[in-house]
Phi, psi and omega in degrees: 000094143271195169223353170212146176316171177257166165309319179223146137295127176252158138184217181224155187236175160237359163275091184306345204236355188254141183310104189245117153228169216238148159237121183207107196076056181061320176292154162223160187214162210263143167239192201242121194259108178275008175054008160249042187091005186233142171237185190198169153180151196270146188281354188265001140287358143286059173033190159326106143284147186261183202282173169124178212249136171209169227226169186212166173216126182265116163238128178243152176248067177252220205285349155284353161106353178277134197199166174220169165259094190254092164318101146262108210293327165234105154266352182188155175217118184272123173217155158239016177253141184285154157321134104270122195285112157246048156194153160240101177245142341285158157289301175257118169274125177226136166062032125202176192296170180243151211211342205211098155252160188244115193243130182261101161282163167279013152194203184276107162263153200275140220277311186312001207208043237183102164208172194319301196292358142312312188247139203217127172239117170267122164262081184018264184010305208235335178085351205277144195237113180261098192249142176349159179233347165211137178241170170198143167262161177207180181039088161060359184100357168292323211239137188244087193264138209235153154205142198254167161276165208280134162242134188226035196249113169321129194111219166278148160228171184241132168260120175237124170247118194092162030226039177272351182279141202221112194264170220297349172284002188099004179289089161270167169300129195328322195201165188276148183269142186204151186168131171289156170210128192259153155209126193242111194248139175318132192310324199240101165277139170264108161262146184063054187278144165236118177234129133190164061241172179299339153251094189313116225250178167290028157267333206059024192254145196221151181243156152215124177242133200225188179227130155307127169230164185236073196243014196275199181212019171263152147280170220239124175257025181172000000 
């Protein structure tokens, strides 16, 4: 699984003296037998390959004239195409904070290459560049479960993903990925809760003091 041929095809014989050649893309090319079990031969006279899964055939010879044809059906599977996100969930948050989304790519990203500071949430307003604080993969290495630290600032954010994430052909993506995202929290927050006293005395009686603040964009049901 690449995004380009290797410089070379390698491999091992138990004939220090026989004769190998490669058939690879229609082309066959002679390869260089080092006679202490490795043979070798270079990819750039097989021409261009287009993306796709190909295959190769060893024909060995030896100095008695005896030889075969050894078939391998996948030496290499080829892609040039980059990572893209096609889904974001939820788009809109109602009633908590938002902390935790899920980016669905259009194919298997390579893990190493998955990191917090990829996903970055901006809020207009504040200008402030909020980046992940943990990522993981799922579904098959597709799907990117994200967490944020909680935001609880009422509106729009901007999810900027990428573009340093890169998929298992070695590809990153063309360009950073960007989607609005809303959060709508209940009108009335409890805030500064004070409960005591912190040690439940023998009445079992506890005071708890908070303060409202009303910055939501719900109406407040209780």
């Amino acid at each position: 699984v690449a995004n380009a041929l290797p410089a070379l095809f390698t491999g091992m014989i138990d004939d220090p003296t026989a004769t190998i050649q490669v058939t690879f893309n229609g082309t066959t090319l002679p390869a260089t037998n080092a006679g202490n079990g490795a043979w070798q031969v270079a990819t750039g006279g097989f021409g261009a390959a287009e993306n796709g899964v190909y295959g190769a055939d060893l024909i060995v010879e030896d100095d008695f004239g005896n030889g075969q044809t050894i078939t391998i059906a996948q030496v290499v599977q080829l892609s040039t195409a980059v990572p893209a996100v096609e889904a974001v969930s939820p788009l809109l948050v109602e009633g908590n904070a938002l902390a935790r989304l899920e980016i669905t790519f259009d194919g298997e990203i390579a893990p190493d290459s998955l990191q917090p500071e990829d996903f970055v949430l901006q809020y207009p307003t504040v200008r402030e560049a909020i980046p992940a604080t943990l990522v993981r993969l799922e579904g098959g290495g597709k799907l990117a479960v994200v967490q944020f630290p909680a935001q609880t600032a009422n509106g729009t954010y901007q999810l900027t993903v990428g573009p340093g994430i890169s998929n298992t052909f070695g590809n990153p993506m063309a360009v950073a990925y960007q989607q609005s995202l809303g959060l709508r929290l209940p009108d009335l927050l409890a805030k500064e809760v004070v409960v005591t006293p912190t040690i439940l005395g023998a009445n079992g009686e506890i005071t708890i003091a908070w303060k409202e603040e009303n910055v939501g964009l719900l109406t407040a049901n209780r």
